[in-house]
N, C-alpha and C positions, 0 to 999 in steps of 0.2 A: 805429744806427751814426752814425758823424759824416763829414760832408761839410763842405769848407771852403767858404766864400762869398768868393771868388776877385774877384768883381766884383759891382755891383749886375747887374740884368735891364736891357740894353739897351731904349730905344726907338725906336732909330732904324738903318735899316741902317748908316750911316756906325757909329755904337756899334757894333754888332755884330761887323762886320766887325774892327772897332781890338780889339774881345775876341779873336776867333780868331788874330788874325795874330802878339796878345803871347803867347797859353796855348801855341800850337804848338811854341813854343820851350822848354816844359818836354815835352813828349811823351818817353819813354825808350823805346826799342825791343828791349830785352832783358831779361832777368825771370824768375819762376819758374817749373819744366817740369810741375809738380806743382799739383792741385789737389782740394781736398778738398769745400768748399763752392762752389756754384758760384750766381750769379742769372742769371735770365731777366730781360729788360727790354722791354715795349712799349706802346705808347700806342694805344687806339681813337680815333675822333672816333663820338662821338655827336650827328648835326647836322654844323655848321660849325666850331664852336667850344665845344663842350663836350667834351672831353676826359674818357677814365679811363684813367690812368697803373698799370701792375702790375707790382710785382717778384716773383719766385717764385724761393726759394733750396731747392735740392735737396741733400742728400748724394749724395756720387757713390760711397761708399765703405760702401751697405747692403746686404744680400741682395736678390740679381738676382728683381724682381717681375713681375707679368702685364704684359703691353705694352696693355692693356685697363681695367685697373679703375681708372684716375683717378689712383690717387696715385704708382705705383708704374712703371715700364719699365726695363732693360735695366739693373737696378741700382741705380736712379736717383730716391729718395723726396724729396716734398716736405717741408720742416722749417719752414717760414716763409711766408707770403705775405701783401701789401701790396696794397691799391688806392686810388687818392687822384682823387678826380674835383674838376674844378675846368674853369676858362674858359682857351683858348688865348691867351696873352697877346701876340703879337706875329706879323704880318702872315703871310703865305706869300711868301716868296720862293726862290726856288733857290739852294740853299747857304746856307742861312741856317734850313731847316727845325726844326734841333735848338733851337730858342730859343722855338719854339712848345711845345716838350714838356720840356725841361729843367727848367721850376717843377715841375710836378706829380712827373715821375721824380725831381728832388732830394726832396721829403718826401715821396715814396715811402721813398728809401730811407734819411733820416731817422729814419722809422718802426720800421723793423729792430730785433730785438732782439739778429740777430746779423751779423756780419760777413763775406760773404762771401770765398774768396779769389778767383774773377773773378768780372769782369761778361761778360754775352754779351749784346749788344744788337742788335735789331733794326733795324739801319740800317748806315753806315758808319763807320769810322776814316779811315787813310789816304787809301783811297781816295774823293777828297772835291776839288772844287775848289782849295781851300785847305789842303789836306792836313792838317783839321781837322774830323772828321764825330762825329757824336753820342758815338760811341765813344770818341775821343780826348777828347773836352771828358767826361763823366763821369769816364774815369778820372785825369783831372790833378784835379778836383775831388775825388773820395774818395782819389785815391792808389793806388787798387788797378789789379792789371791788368783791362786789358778788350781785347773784340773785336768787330769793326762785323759784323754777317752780313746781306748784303741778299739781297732776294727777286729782285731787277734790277738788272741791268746801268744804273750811273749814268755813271762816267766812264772815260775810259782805251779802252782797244782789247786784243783777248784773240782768241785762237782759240778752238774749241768742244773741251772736252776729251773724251777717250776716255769710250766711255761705262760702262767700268765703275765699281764706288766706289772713291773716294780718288782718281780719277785728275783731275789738275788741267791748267789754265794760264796763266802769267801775263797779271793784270793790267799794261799799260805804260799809264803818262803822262808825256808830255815826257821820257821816254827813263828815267825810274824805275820801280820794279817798285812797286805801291802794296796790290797785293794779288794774290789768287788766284780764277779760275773754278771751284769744287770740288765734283766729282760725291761728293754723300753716300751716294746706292743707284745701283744699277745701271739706265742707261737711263733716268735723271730727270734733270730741267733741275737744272744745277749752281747752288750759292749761291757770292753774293761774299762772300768772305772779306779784312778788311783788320786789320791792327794798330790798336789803339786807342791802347793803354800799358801801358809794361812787359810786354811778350811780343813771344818772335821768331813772324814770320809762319809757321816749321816747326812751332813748338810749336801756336799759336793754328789753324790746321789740321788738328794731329792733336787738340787739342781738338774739334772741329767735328766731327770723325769720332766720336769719344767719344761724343759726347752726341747724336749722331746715328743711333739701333742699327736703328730702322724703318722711320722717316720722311724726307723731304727735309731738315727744320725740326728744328734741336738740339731738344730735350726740354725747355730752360727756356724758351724763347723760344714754342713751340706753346703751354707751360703759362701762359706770360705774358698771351701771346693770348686764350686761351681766360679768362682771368677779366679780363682787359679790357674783353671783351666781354658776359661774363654774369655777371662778380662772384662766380663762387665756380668753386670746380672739381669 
């Protein structure tokens, strides 16, 4: 699949920064309700700085399989998957994370022979300092929609939602709603839910439910994980 190369790789937080604060400005917040292909996105660190970047595209749209045997859950088959190991190129800082993982996920999904219609990543959109998190900066660079899913609570202020599934609460920052607290099962710690691009935060939630049928963790994003870490699934 193609990815635009938008800007070189920053070296310096002042660069980085000047990247988020121009791309933000293309972010689109509405978009399609429907999805057919879907990728998983996340990056392991093996060490400090050795990184392996995995995308894993599912059809969402094949006969519902074992929530057990590897390829198959609630539907939901692998069609494609990418791993790209390479060196973390730019420092740690906060709110600047996504710059350390952006090489590798871009020819990651360079690699693709097909195209998905979202992305679901492992981190945040919106809800972000800059209102610019991994999720928005992928999808201004491929175009497609995307959505930030984090494991914790990064920014903003939220109540704790009900605890059955689906039941949410808003993300506030500086008096905007930047995302969602969103119970995926019942009586499990909620994930953040933020816009990336091109999707409302309703759609991109009931996505998250979607592809959520057993687990805390959508289905592409565990499947990403899981060969990040041990390179196959």
């Amino acid at each position: 699949m193609r990815v635009n190369q938008l800007h070189p790789w920053p070296t310096s937080v002042e660069e980085a920064e000047a990247i988020q604060e121009r791309l933000r400005l293309h972010v689109e917040l509405t978009g399609p309700t429907e999805f057919t292909l879907v990728a998983g996105l996340d990056v392991h660190y093996h060490g400090d700085d050795d990184v392996a970047a995995a995308v894993v595209v599912l059809s969402a749209t094949a006969p519902t399989g074992s929530a057990t045997d590897g390829r198959a859950a609630g539907g939901l088959v692998v069609v494609e998957q990418v791993v790209v190991r390479g060196k973390a190129r730019f420092p740690y800082v906060p709110g600047l994370f996504a710059f350390r993982e952006l090489p590798a996920l871009v020819e990651a999904l360079e690699r693709l022979t097909v195209t998905p219609d979202l992305l679901v990543c492992d981190g945040y959109g919106l809800a972000h300092p800059r209102g610019f998190g991994l999720a928005c900066h992928l999808g201004v660079l491929t175009g497609l929609p995307a959505i930030g899913v984090g494991k914790t609570h990064f920014v903003g202020t939220h109540d704790a939602p009900a605890p059955a599934r689906g039941a949410w609460t808003p993300i506030d920052l500086n008096g905007s709603t930047v995302g969602r607290a969103l119970r995926t099962q019942q009586d499990v710690k909620p994930v953040y839910v933020s816009q990336g691009h091109r999707i409302t935060l309703d759609t991109a939630c009931a996505e998250v439910l979607r592809l959520s049928p057993y687990h805390r963790l959508p289905e592409p994003i565990r499947k990403a994980d899981h060969l990040a870490r041990h390179g196959d699934l």
